[in-house]
C-alpha positions as CSV (number, residue, x, y, z in Angstrom):
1,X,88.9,100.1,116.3
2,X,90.2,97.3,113.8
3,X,89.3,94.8,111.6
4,X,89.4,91.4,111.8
5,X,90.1,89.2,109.2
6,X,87.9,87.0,108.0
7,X,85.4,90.3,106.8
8,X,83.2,89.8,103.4
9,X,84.3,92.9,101.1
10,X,81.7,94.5,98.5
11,X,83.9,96.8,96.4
12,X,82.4,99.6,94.8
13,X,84.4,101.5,91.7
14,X,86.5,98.2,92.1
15,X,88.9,99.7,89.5
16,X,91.5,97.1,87.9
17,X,91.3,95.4,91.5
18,X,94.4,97.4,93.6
19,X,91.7,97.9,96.4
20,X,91.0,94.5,96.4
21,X,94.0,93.5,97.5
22,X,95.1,95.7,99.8
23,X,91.7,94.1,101.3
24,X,93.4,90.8,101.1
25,X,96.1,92.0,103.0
26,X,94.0,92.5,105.7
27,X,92.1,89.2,105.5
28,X,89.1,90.0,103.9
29,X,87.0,87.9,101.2
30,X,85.3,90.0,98.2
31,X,82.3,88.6,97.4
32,X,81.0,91.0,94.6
33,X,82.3,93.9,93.0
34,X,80.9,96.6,90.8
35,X,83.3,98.4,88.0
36,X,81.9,100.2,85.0
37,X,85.3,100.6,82.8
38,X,85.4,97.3,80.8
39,X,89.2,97.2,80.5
40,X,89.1,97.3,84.1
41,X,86.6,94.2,84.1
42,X,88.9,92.5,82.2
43,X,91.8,93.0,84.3
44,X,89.0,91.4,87.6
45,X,88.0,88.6,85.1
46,X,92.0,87.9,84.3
47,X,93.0,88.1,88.3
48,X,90.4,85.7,88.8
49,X,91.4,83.4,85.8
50,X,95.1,83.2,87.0
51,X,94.4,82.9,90.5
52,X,95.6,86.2,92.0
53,X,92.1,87.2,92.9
54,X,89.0,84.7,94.1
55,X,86.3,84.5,92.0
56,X,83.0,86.9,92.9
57,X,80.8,88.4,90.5
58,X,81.2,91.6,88.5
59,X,78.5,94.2,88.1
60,X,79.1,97.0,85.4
61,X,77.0,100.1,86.8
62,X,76.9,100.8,90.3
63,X,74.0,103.3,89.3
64,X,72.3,99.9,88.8
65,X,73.5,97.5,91.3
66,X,71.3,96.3,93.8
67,X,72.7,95.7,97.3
68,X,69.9,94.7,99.4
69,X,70.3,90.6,98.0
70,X,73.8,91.2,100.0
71,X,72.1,92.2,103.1
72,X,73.8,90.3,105.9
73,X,76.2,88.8,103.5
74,X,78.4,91.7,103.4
75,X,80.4,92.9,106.6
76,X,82.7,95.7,104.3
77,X,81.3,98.0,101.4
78,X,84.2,99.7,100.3
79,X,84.5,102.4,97.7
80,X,86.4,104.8,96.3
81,X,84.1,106.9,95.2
82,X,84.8,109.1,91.9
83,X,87.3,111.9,92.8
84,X,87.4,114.2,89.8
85,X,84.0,116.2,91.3
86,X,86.0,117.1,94.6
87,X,89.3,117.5,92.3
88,X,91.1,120.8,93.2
89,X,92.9,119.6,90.1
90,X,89.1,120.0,88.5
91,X,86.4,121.9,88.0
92,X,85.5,120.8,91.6
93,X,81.7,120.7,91.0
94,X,80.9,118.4,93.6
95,X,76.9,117.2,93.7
96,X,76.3,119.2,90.0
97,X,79.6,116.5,88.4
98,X,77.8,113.8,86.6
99,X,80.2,111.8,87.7
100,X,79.8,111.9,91.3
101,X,79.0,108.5,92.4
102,X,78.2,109.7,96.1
103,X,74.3,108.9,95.5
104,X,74.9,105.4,95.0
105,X,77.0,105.0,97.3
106,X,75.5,105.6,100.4
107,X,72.5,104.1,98.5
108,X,74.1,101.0,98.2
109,X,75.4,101.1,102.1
110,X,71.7,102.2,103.2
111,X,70.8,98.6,101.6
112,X,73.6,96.4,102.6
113,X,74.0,97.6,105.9
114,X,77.7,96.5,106.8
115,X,79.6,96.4,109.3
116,X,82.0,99.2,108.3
117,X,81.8,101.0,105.0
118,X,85.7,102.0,104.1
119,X,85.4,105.3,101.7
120,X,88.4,106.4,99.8
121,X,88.5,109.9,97.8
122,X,90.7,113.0,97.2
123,X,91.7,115.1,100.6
124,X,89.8,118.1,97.8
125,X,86.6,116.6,99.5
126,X,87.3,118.0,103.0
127,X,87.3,121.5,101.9
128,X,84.6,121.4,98.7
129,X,81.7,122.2,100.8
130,X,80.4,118.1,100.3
131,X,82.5,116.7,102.8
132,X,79.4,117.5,105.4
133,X,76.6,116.2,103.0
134,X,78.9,112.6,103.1
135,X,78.9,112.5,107.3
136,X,75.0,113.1,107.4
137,X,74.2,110.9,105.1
138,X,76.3,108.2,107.1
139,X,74.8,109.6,109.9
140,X,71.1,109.4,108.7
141,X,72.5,105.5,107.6
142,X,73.4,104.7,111.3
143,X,76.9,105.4,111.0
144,X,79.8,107.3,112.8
145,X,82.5,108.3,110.8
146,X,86.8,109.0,111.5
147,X,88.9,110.2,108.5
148,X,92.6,110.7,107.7
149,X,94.9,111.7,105.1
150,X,97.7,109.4,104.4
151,X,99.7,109.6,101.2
152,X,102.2,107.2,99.6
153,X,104.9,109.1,100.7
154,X,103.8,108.3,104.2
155,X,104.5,104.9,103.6
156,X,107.6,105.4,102.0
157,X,107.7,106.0,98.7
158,X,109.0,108.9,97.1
159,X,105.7,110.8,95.3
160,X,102.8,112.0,97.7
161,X,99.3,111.2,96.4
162,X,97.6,111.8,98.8
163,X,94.1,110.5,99.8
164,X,91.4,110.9,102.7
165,X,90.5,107.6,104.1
166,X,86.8,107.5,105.6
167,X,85.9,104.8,108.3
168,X,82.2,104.5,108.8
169,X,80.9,102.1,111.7
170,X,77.7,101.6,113.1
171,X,76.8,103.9,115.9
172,X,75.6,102.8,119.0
173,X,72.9,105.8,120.0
C-alpha cells in the first residue's frame, strides 16, 4: 500500500511544520493544521508568509478542534501524537499523562474519516501497555493498522532517534 500524491493532509501536533513537509515530499496538500505552542504557530504563519509552506488555517488546541467540517475534505490526518506519556525517557504514564493527546486524536479521525490516518510517536508506545488501547480504537474507527520503527540513522545519518510509524487504513470487513 502507497500513497498517491495529490492527498489533502490535516496535521495534528503540527509542531514548527517538519511533518508538513516531509508530506510535501510525498505530494500531499495541508489544508489545516492544529499546533498549540505559539512559537510554533509563528514559525507555520512565517513558512506560509515566505512561501515555503501553502497557506491553510491554524487551530491552537486540538482538545478543541472540530474535524467533522473537514469530513470528505480530508484524505490524511496525520499526527504525532505527544510522546512524553509513553517516554521510557519518562515517567511513562500513558492514559493517567495529562499530556497524552491520544483522546483527541482518534476523536478527531472518528470525525474526519480519512483515507489513512499516518500516526507518529516514540517505539516506548509498543511496550507501555497503550499500544493495544491505540489498535482498538482504530479498529472500533474502521481502521486496520501496520507499524514500524525507523530511525534517522536508518536513513543515514549518524544519531538514531528512533520512532514507530503507524499506518491506519480503512478496513474492508
Amino acid at each position: 500500500m502507497g500513497f498517491e500524491e495529490g492527498l489533502n493532509e490535516l496535521a495534528l501536533f503540527a509542531g514548527a511544520g517538519g511533518g508538513i513537509l516531509g508530506g510535501h515530499l510525498l505530494g500531499w496538500r495541508t489544508v489545516c493544521a492544529v499546533e498549540k505552542a505559539p512559537y510554533r504557530r509563528e514559525v507555520l504563519l512565517r513558512r506560509q508568509r515566505d512561501g515555503v509552506l501553502p497557506v491553510f488555517p491554524i487551530w491552537d488546541d486540538v482538545r478543541t478542534f472540530d474535524g467533522e467540517p473537514w469530513s470528505g475534505l480530508v484524505d490524511v490526518v496525520s499526527a504525532g501524537f505527544p510522546c512524553q506519556p509513553f517516554s521510557v525517557a519518562g515517567k511513562q504514564r500513558g492514559a493517567d499523562d495529562e499530556r497524552n493527546g491520544w483522546p483527541d486524536t482518534i476523536r478527531i479521525i472518528r470525525q474526519v474519516q480519512p483515507r489513512f490516518a499516518f500516526l507518529e510517536n516514540v517505539p516506548g508506545l509498543l511496550s507501555s501497555g497503550y499500544f493495544g488501547r491505540v489498535l482498538g480504537d482504530l479498529a472500533e474507527a474502521g481502521y486496520d493498522a501496520v507499524w514500524t520503527v525507523l530511525g534517522a540513522d536508518d536513513a543515514g545519518a549518524p544519531h538514531r532517534r528512533k520512532r514507530l510509524w503507524i499506518l491506519a487504513y480503512p478496513n474492508e470487513v
